[in-house]
C-alpha positions as CSV (number, residue, x, y, z in Angstrom):
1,X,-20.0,15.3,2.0
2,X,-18.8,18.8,3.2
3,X,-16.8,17.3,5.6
4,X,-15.1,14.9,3.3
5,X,-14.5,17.7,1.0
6,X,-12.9,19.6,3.8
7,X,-10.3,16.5,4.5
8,X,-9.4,16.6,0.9
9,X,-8.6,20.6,0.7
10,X,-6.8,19.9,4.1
11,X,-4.6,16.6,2.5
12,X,-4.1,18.5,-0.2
13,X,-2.4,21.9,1.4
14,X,-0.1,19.4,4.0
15,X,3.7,19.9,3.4
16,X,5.6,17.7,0.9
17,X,7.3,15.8,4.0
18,X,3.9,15.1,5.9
19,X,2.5,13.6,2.2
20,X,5.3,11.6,1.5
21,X,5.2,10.3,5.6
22,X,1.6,9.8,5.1
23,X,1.9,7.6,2.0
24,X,4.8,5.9,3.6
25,X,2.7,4.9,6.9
26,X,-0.6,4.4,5.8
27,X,0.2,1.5,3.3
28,X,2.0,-0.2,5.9
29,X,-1.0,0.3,8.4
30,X,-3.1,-1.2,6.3
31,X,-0.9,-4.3,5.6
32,X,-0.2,-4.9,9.0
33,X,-4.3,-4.5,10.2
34,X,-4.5,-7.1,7.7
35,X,-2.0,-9.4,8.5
36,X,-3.1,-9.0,12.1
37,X,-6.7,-10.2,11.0
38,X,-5.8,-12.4,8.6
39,X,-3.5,-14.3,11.0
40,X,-5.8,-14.4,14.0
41,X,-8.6,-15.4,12.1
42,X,-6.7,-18.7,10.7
43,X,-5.1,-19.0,13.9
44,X,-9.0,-18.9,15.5
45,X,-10.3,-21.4,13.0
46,X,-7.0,-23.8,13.1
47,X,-7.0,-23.8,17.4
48,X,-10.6,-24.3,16.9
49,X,-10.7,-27.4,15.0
50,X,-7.8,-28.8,17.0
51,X,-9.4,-28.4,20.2
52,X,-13.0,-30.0,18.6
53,X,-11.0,-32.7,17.4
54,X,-9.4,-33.1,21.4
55,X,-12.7,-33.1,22.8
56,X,-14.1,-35.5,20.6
57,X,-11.9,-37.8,21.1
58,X,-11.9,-37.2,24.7
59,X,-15.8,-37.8,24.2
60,X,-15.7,-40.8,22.2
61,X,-13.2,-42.4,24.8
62,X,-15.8,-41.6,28.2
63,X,-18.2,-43.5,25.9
64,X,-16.1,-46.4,25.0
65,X,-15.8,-46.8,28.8
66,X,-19.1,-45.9,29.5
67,X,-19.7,-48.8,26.9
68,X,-17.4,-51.5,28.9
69,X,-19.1,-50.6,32.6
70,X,-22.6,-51.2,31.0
71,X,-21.1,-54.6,29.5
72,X,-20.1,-55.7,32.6
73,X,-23.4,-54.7,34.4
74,X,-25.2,-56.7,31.5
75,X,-23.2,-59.5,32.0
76,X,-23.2,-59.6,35.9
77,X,-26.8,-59.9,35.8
78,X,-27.4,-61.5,32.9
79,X,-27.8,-65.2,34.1
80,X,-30.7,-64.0,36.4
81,X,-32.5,-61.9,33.9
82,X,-32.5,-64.8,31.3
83,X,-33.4,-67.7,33.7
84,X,-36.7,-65.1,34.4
85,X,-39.8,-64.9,33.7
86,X,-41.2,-61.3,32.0
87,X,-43.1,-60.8,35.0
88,X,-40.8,-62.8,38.1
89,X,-40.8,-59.9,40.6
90,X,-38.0,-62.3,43.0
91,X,-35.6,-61.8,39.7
92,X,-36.4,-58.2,39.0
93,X,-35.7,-57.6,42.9
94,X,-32.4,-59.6,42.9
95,X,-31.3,-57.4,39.5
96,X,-32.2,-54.1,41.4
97,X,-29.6,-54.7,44.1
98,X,-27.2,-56.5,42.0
99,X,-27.3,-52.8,40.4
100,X,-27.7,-50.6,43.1
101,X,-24.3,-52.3,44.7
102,X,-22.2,-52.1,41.5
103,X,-20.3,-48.2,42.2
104,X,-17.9,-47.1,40.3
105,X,-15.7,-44.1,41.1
106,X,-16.7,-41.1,43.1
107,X,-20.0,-40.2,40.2
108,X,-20.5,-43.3,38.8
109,X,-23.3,-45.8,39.1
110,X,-26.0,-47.6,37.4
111,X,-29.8,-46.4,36.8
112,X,-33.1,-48.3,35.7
113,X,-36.4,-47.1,34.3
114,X,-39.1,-48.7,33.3
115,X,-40.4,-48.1,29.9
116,X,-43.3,-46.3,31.8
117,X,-40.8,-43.8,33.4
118,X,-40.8,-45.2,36.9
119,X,-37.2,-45.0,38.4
120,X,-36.2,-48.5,40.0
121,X,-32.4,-48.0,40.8
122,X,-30.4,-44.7,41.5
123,X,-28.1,-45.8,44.5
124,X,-26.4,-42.0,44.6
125,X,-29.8,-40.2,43.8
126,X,-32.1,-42.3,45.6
127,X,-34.9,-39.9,45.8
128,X,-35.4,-41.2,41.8
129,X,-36.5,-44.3,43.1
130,X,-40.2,-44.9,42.8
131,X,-41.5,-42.1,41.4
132,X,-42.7,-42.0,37.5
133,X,-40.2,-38.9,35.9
134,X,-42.1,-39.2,32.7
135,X,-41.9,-35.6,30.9
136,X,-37.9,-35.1,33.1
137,X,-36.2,-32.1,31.1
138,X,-32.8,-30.4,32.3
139,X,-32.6,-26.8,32.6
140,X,-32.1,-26.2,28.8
141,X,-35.1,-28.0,28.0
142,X,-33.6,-31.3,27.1
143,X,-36.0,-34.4,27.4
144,X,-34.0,-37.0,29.1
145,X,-36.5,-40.5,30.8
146,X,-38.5,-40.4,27.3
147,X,-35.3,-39.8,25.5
148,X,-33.9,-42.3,27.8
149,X,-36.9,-44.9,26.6
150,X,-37.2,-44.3,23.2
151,X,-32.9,-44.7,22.9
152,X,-33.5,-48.0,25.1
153,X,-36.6,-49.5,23.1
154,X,-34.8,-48.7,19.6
155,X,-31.5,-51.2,20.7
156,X,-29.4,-48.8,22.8
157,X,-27.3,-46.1,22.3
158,X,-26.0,-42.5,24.0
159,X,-27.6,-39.0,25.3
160,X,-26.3,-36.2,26.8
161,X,-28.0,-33.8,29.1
162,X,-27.1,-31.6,32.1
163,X,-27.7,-33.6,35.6
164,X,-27.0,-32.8,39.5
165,X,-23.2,-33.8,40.5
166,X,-24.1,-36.2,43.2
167,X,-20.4,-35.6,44.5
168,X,-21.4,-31.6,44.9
169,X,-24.6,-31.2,43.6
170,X,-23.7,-28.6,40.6
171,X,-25.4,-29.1,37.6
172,X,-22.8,-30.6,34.8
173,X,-22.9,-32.5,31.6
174,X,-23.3,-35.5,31.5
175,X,-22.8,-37.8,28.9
176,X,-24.7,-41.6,29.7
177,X,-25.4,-44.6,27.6
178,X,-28.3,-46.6,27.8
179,X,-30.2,-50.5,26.5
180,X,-33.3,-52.0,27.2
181,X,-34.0,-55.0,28.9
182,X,-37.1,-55.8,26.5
183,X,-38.8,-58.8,28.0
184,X,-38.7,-56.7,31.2
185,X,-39.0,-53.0,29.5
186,X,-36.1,-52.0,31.6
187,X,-34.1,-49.0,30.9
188,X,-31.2,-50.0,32.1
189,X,-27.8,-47.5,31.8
190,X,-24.9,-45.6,33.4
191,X,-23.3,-42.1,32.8
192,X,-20.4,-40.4,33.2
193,X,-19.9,-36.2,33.9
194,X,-17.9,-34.5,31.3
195,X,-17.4,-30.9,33.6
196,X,-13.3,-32.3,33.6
197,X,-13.7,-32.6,29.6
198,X,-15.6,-29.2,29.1
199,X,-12.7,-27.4,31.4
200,X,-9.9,-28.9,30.0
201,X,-11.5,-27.6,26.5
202,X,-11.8,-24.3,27.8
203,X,-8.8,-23.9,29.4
204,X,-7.2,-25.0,26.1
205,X,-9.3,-22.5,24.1
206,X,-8.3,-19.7,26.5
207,X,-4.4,-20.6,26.1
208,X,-5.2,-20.3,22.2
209,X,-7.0,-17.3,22.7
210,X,-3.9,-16.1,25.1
211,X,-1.6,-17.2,22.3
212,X,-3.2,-15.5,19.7
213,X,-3.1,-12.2,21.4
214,X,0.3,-12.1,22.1
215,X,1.1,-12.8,18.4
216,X,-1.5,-9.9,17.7
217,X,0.5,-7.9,20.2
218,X,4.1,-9.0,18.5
219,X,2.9,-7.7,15.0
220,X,1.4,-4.8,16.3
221,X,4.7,-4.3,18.5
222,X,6.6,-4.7,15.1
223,X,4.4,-2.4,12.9
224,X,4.6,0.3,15.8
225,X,8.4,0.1,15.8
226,X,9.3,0.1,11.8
227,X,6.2,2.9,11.9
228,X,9.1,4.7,14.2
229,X,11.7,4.0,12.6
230,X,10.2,5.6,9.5
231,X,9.2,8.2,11.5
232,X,12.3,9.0,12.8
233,X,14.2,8.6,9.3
234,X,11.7,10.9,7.4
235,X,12.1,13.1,10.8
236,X,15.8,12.9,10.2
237,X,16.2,13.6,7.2
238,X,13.3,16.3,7.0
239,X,15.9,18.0,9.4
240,X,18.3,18.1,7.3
241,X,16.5,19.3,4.4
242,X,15.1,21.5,6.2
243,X,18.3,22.7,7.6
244,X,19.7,22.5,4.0
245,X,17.0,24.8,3.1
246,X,17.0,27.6,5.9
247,X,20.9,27.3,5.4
248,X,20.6,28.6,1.6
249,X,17.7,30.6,1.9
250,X,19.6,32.6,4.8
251,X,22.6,32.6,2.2
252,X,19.9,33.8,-0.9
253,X,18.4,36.7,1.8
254,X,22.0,37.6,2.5
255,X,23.1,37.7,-0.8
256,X,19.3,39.9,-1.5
257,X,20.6,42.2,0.7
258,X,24.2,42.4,0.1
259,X,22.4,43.5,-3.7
260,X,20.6,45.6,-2.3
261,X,23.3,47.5,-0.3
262,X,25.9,47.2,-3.2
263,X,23.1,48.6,-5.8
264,X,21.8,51.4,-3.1
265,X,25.6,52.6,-3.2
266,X,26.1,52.5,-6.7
267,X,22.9,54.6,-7.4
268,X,23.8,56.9,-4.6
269,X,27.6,57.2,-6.0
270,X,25.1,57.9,-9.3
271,X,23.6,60.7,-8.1
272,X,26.2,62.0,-5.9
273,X,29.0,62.3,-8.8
274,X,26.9,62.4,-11.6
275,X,23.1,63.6,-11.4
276,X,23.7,66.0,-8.5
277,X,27.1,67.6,-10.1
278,X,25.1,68.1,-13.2
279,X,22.5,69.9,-11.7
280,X,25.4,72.1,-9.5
281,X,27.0,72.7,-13.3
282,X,23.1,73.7,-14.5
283,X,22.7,75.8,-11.4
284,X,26.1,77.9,-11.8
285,X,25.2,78.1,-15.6
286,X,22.0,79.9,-14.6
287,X,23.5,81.7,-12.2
288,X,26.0,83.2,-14.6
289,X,23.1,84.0,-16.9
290,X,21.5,85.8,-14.4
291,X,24.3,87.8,-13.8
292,X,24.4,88.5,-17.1
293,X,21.3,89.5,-17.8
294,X,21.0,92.2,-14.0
295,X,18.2,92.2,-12.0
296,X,16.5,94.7,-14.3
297,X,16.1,92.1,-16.8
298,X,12.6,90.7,-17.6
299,X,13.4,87.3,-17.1
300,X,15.2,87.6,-13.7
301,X,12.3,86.6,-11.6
302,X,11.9,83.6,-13.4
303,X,15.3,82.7,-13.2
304,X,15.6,83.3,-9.8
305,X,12.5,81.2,-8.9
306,X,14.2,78.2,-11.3
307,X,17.9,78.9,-9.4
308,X,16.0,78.2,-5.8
309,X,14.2,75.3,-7.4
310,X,16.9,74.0,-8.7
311,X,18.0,74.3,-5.2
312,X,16.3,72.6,-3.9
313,X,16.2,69.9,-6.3
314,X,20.4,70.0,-5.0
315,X,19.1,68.9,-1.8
316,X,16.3,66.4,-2.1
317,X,19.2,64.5,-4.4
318,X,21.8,64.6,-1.9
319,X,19.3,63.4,1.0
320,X,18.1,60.4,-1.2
321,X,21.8,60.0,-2.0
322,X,22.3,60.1,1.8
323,X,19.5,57.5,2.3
324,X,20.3,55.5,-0.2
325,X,24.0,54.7,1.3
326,X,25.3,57.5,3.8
327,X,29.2,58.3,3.5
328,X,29.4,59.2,6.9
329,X,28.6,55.2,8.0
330,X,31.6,54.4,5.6
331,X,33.7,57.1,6.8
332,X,33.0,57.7,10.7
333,X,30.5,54.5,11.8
334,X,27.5,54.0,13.1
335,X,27.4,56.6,15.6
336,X,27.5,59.9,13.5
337,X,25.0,57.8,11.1
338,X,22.7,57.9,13.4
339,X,23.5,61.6,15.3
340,X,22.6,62.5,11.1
341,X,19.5,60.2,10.8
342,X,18.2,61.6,13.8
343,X,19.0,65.1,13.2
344,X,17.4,65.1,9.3
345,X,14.5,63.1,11.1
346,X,13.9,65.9,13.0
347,X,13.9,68.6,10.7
348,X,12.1,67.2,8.6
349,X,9.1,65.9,10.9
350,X,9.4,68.7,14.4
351,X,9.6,65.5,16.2
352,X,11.4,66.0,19.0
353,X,14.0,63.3,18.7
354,X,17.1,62.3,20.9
355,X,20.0,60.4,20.2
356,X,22.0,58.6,23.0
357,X,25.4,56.4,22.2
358,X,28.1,54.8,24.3
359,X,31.5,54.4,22.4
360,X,32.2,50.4,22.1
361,X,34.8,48.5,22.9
362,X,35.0,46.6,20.2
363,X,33.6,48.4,17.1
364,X,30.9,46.7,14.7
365,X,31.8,44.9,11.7
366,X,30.4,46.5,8.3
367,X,27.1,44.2,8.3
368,X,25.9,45.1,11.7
369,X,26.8,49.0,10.7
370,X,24.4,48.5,7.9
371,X,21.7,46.6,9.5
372,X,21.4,48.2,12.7
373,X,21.2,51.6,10.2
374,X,18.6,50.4,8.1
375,X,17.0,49.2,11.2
376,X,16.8,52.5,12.7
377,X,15.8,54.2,9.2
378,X,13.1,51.9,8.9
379,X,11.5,52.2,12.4
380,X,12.1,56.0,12.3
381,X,9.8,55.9,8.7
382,X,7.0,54.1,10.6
383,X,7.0,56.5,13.2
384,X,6.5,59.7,11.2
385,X,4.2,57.8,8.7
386,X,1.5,56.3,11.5
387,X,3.0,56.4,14.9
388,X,1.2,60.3,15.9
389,X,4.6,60.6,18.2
390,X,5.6,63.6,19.8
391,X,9.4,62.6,21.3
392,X,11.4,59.9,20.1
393,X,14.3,58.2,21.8
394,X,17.3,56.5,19.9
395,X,20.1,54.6,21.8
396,X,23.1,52.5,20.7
397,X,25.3,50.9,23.5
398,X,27.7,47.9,23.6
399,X,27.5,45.5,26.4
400,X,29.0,42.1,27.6
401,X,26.7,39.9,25.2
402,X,27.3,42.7,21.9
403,X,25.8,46.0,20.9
404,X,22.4,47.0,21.2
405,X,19.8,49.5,19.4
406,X,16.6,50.6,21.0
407,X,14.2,53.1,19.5
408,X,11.1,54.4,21.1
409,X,8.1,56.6,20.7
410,X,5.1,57.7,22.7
411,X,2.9,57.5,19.6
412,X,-0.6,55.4,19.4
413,X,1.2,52.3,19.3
414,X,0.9,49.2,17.4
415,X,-2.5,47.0,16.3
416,X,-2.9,43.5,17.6
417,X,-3.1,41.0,16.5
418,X,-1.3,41.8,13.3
419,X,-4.4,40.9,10.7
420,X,-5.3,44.1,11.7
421,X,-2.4,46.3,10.6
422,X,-1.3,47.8,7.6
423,X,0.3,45.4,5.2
424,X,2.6,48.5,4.5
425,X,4.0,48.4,8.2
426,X,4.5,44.7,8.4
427,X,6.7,44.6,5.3
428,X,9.0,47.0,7.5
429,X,8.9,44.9,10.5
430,X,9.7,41.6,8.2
431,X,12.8,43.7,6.7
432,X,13.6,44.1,9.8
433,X,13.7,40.7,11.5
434,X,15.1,39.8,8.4
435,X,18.2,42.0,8.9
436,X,18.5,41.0,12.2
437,X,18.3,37.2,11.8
438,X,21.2,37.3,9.2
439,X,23.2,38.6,11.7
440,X,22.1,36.2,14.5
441,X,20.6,38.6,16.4
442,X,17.2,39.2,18.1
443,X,14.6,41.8,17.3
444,X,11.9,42.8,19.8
445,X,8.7,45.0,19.5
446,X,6.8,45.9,22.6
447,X,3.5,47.7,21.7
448,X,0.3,48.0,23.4
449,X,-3.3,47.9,22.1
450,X,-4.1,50.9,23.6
451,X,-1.1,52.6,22.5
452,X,-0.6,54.9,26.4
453,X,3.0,53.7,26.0
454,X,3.9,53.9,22.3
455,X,6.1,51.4,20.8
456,X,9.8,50.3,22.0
457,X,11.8,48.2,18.9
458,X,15.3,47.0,20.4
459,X,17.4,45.1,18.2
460,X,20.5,42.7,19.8
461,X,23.6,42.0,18.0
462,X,25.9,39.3,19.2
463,X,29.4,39.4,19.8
464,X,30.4,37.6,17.1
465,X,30.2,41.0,15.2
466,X,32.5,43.0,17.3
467,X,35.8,43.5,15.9
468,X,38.8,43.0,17.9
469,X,40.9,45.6,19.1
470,X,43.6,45.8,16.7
471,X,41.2,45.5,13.6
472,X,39.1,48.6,15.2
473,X,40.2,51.8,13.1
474,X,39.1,55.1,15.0
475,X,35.2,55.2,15.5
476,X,33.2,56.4,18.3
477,X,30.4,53.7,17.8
């Protein structure tokens, strides 16, 4: 039951596409294992009553002429037997080898019994003649000279038993038909082997059986190739929904962080123009005040501990401002982005941090500028919050293939596997591939268990965001 339960919860949480494939394929499983059974069965019972019907018919004509070659033994010796006497041995003699004499084909002869079960005549068998086979059974247990007697006494009629091949000496069926000489109590008879009969039956049943296979084969063949065909369709077009799909939700993340960026620079514009010049109008307003009031005053050392607050309230505004959207990417590129990043990173921390550019070619259009940026900002955040680094190493170079950023730290490294991080410090490394993959770019992170070797992130940005030559303005980077 738990295991049933199991397959339920996992049909249940399979993708829409794999449902919809699933209810498209199993129905027409089904239908076809049916059809498949259906049809082989009638097919089965149909071949089989053809092929009883053939080898009846075959049957009933060995004993029509098994019929004939007993009327013409019965009328060969017939004058002697009714000119005789029941107990005229000369007559019973001359009958014998009127009998014996009369072959037919390669098997075929006539046999006599007595009613006591004493062979008299077996010409191809003669090692029958004179011994009493009263009790004779084949190898299946069939009685066959008190058959034989009892058909004989009761007016005549057919038996079938299995019997040496006198031609090879295999055991066959054979089919014979017997009637009794009753002032004598003769059984006399002939038979015929039915192996050809039984073979040409089989071989007929085989060739239906052969038949019916390859018609189980064509519908399976058939089921197999519309199950690909759906396959393929729902493959197809799952491809292109899915494509469809990635395709908007690329556009959607782009348009996130085009938001993003656009609402980061209008909050830092915010508090650039407006909060942070209030605060410089509050500070000079104070400031006045205090000179004002002189340094005697009572209330200058509480002015002069709100100016320095105020300060540095100045400051922490314009470095959020700064975060938030740096003018010096929009003015001078990436390059003196970073040299600042990396500078304010390492007054801030004592980290000792070094920066490392080589000026482009080509420089970068504005979305590699800001991903690259927030890139670096991010992985420079994850370092001071849980990498334990001592040095950190930025560089930004161009090559053949595009531009490249690589930042590393010999902190403690990364954990693996990633169920064991932070879910703080994935959400950073998802913003990041993120960033990247809008751009069609690649992100690596190389970290080790141990963390001996700290953590290297380099992200690659193709050349499909280099600007041209005579679209570069003047920027190092």
């Amino acid at each position: 039951m738990a295991g049933l339960f199991a397959r339920l919860r996992d049909f249940i949480f399979i993708s829409y596409g794999q449902k919809v494939f699933l209810l498209a394929t199993l129905p027409l499983i089904a239908a076809v294992f049916l059809i498949t059974l259906v049809v082989s069965a009638q097919s089965r019972q149909l071949a089989e009553r053809e092929i009883q019907a053939l080898e009846a018919q075959l049957i009933e004509t060995k004993r029509a002429e098994l019929q004939n070659y007993l009327s013409i033994a019965r009328t060969a010796v017939i004058n002697t037997y009714g000119r005789a006497a029941p107990d005229d041995a000369d007559a019973k003699l001359a009958v014998t080898r009127e009998l014996s004499a009369m072959l037919y084909g390669q098997d075929g002869y006539f046999f006599v019994f007595d009613y006591d079960g004493n062979n008299l005549v077996a010409p191809r068998q003669t090692y029958l003649i004179g011994k009493n086979w009263t009790g004779l059974e084949d190898l299946n247990g069939t009685p066959i000279t008190d058959e034989l007697i009892r058909i004989a006494r009761t007016g005549g009629g057919y038996h079938s038993f299995d019997w040496p091949k006198p031609s090879t000496g295999a055991t066959e069926r054979m089919i014979v038909y017997v009637n009794g000489l009753q002032d004598w109590r003769w059984v006399i008879g002939t038979g015929v082997f039915i192996d050809d009969i039984l073979e040409n039956v089989a071989a007929a049943r085989a060739d239906v059986q052969s038949r019916i296979r390859t018609t189980s084969y064509y519908i399976v063949g058939i089921a197999v190739a519309a199950l690909i065909a759906v396959f393929i369709s729902g493959m197809a077009v799952n491809l292109r929904e899915r494509r469809l799909a990635d395709a908007k939700l690329k556009q959607l993340t782009q348009r996130i962080i085009d938001t993003q960026e656009e609402e980061r620079g209008r909050v830092a514009r915010e508090l650039h123009d407006g909060i942070s010049q209030m605060l410089v109008g509050v500070r000079y307003a104070l400031e006045l005040t205090r000179r004002k009031l002189g340094s005697e005053s009572a209330v200058s050392d509480t002015l002069n501990r709100g100016i320095d607050g105020l300060g540095s309230t100045i400051q922490e505004v314009r470095r959020i401002s700064r975060d938030l959207r740096p003018g010096v990417l929009d003015d001078l590129g990436l390059g003196p982005a970073l040299q600042s990043l990396t500078d304010d990173f390492h007054t801030r921390t004592g980290i000792a941090t070094e920066f490392e550019t080589v000026v482009f070619r080509n420089r970068l259009d504005e979305e590699a500028r800001i991903a690259l940026y927030r890139i670096a900002q991010e992985a420079l955040t994850n370092i001071e919050r849980h990498a334990e680094a001592k040095n950190v190493e930025v560089v930004l170079k161009g090559h053949r293939n595009g531009g490249m950023l690589r930042i590393a730290d010999d902190g403690i490294g990364m954990l693996w596997p990633r169920a064991d991080r932070d879910q703080s410090t994935g959400l950073g490394l998802r913003n990041m591939q993120e960033r990247i993959e809008q751009l069609g770019g690649t992100l690596r992170i190389m970290s080790t268990r141990t963390g001996q070797t700290g953590t290297v992130i380099e992200a690659q940005v193709p050349l499909s965001h280099m600007l041209s030559p005579q679209n570069a303005t003047k920027e190092s980077a």
